[in-house]
N, C-alpha and C positions, 0 to 999 in steps of 0.2 A: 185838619182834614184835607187831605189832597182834590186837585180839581183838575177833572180832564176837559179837555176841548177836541168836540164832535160835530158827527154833521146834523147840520139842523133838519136837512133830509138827506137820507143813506144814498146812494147811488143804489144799493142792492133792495132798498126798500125794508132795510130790517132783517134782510137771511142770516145776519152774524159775519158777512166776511169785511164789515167794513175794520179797519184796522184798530179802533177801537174797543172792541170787541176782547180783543186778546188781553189788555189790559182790563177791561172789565171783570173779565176771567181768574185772573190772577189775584187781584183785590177782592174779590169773593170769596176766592178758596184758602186765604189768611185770612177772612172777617175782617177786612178794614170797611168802612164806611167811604166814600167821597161823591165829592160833588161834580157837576159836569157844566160846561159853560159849550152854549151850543154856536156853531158858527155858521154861516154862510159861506158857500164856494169863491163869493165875490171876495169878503171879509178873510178871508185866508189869506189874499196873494195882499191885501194892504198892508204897513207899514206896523201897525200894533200885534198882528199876529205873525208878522217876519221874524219880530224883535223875540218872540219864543221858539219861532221854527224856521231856519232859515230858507225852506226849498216849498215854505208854505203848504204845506199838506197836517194830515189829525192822526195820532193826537197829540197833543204836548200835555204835561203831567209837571204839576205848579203845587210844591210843598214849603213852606215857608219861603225861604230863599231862592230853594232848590228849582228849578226850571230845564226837563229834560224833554228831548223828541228821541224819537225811534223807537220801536215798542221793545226791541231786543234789550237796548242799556233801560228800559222802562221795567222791564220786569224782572232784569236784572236784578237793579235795585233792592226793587220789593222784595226780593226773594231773598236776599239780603238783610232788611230788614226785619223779616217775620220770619218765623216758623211756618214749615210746610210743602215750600214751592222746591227745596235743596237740599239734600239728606245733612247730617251731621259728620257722618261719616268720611273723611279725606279725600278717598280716591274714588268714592262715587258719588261726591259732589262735584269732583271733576269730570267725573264722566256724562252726567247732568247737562253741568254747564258747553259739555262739547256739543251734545245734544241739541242744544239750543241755537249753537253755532250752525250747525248742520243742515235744520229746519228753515234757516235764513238765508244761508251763502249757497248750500246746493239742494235745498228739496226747492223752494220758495221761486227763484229764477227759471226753471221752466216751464212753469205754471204761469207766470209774469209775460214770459214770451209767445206761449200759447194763446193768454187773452188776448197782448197785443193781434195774433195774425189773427185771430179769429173776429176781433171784433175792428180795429183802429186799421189794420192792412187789408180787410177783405176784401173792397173794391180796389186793388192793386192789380196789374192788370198779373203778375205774375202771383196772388196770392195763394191760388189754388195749387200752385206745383213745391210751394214752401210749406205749408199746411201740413202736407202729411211727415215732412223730416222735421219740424216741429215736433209733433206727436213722436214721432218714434224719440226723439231726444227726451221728451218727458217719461214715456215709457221705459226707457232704459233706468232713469234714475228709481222709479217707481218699484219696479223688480227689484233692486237692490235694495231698496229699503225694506218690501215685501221678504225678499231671503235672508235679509238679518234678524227682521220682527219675527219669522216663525211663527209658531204659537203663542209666544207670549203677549200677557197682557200687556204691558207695557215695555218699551224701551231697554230699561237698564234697573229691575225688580219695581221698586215701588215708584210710582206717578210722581213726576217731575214738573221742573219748569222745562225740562226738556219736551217732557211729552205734551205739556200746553201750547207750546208754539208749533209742534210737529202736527197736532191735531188742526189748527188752526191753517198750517197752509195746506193739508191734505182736502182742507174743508173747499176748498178753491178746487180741485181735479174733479169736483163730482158736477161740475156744471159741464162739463165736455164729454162726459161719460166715461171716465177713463178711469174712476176710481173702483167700480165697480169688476176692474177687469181682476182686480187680487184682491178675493173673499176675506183674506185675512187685515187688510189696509182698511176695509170696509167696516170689517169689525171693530179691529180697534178705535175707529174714528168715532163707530158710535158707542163706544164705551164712553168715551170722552164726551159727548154731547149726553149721555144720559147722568152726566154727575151734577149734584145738586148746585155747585157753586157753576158751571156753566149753564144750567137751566134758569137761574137769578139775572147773568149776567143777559141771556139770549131776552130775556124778557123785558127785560131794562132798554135794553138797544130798542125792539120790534116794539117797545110804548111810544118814543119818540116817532117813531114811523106808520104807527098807524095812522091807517087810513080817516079821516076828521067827518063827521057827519054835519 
């Protein structure tokens, strides 16, 4: 059974965008089982969780031998592994896995940089004049992913590990308000959050973090 390593408390408090999550997600939706090995933020940058992650951050994914970081080659994997996350089909399991790439390398990074100015640069004395060419940079990408989705429900026909990781960083724009500006990014997101195997996984993460009486 595989075992991931998580935060022992979320930064987000449980909303699903910690980066575990996405793996939770994907191990759901094949029915695999695993176990979670929770860390501390201190306990990440020490020597025995280097030795699994080099740049110390969650989650790493520990299957026999096997010892992986990054959730992309993590679900990769998995998708790999089982039925479910990757058609059968040749060139729309390529298109899938481009998908996936996409969600990482260009939806993922302006959203990244958005948080940064919003939250890590705000008191910069120049942050208020970058802030908004931020935004419009995230918003460009956002349109274009909005005029390719269209109406459809997903991606590229049936639900992917494409469309898991795409859900997953779009999950991130709706804290700045910016996801709500294209109804259909909207929608689709919460297709993805109404499916049973991320309703398992959203529950699993927000038990860890709830609140202790």
């Amino acid at each position: 059974m595989p075992t991931l390593t998580v935060f022992d408390r979320s930064p987000d408090e449980g909303k699903g965008l910690a980066r575990d999550m996405r793996v939770r997600w994907a191990l759901e939706e094949v029915g695999q089982p695993y176990n979670v090995r929770l860390i501390s933020f201190q306990a990440m940058k020490e020597p025995a969780h280097l030795a699994l992650h080099p740049f110390g951050q969650i989650p790493t994914y520990e299957e026999g031998g096997l010892v992986l970081f990054e959730t992309g080659s993590i679900i990769f994997h998995i998708a790999q592994q089982h039925e479910g996350l990757l058609p059968a089909d040749a060139p729309a399991r390529a298109r899938a896995i481009t998908w996936m790439f996409a969600a990482l390398n260009t939806m993922e990074p302006p959203i990244l940089d958005l948080t940064i100015a919003r939250i890590i640069e705000a008191k910069m004395p120049w942050a208020q004049e970058r802030l908004p060419l931020v935004m419009d940079r995230a918003r460009v990408r956002l349109g274009q992913l909005s005029a390719r989705l269209e109406d459809g429900e997903w991606l590229d026909g049936a639900f992917s590990a494409g469309d898991l990781l795409m859900v997953s960083v779009l999950l991130r724009f709706r804290i700045p308000g910016l996801l709500e500006e294209y109804p259909n990014l909207a929608a689709y997101v919460a297709r993805g959050e109404a499916r049973p195997a991320y309703q398992r996984a959203f529950a699993a993460q927000l038990a860890i973090n709830a609140p202790t009486t």
